[in-house]
C-alpha positions as CSV (number, residue, x, y, z in Angstrom):
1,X,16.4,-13.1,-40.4
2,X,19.0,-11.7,-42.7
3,X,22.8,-12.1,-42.1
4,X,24.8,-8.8,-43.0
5,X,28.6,-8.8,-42.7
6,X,29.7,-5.6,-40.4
7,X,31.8,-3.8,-43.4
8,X,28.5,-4.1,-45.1
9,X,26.8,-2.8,-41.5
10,X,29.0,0.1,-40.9
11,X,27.8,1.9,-43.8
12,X,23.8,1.0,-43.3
13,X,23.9,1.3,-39.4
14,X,21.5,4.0,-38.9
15,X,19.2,1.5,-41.2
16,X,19.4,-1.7,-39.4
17,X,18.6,0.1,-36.3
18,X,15.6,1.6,-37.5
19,X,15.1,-2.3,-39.0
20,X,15.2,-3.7,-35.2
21,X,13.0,-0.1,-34.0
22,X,10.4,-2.0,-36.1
23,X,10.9,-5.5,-35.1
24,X,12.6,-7.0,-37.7
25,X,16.0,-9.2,-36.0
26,X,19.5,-8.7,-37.9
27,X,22.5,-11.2,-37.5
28,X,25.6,-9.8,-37.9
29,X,28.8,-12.0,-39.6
30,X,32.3,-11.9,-39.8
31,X,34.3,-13.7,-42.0
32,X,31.2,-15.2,-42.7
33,X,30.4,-16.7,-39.4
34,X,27.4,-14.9,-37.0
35,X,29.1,-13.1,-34.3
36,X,26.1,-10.6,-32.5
37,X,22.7,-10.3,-33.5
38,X,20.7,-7.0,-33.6
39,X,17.3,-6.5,-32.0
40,X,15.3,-4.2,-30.2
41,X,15.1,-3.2,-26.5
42,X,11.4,-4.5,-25.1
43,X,10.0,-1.0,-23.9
44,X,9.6,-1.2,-20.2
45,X,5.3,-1.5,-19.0
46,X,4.7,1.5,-16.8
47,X,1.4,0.2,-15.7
48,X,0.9,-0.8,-12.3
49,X,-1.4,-3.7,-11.6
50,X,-2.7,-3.5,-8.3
51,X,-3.0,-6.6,-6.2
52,X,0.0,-8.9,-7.4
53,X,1.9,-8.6,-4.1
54,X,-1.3,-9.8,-2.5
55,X,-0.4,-12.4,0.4
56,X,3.1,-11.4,-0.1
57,X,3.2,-8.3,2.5
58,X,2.0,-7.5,5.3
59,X,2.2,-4.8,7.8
60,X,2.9,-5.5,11.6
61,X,-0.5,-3.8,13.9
62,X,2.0,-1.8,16.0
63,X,3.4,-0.5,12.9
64,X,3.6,2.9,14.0
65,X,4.1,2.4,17.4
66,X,6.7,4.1,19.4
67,X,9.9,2.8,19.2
68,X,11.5,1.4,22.3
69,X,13.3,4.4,23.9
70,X,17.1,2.3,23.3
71,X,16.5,1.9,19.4
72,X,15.1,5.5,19.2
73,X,17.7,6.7,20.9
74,X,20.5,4.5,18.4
75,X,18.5,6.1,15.7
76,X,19.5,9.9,17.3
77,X,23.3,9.1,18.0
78,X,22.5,8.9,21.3
């Protein structure tokens, strides 16, 4: 993992980033000493996979039932 001070950053930003795009990890120093380290952002998964609230959820039987007529009627304002 290569240490680059951040004067020597500033000017080869665009770069490192493109360095961490690819997977490669920067440190960045000041006065010598590590102060942040540069790395890239794990890309979200957009795959669902079905099953994995299994036993988690359920759904009540009288799940669409009719609502007793006080709460339906808090739900109108009424």
């Amino acid at each position: 993992m290569p240490t680059i001070d951040i004067n020597d950053a500033k000017a080869r930003l665009a770069a490192l980033i493109d360095d961490a795009a690819n997977g490669k990890e920067v440190v960045l120093a000041k006065d010598g000493h590590p102060v942040a380290q540069l790395v890239a952002i794990a890309k979200p998964s957009t795959r669902v996979k079905f099953g994995t609230m299994k036993g988690k959820i359920w759904i009540a039987d009288d799940f669409d039932a009719p609502l007793p007529d006080d709460i339906q009627a808090a739900f109108e304002g009424k």
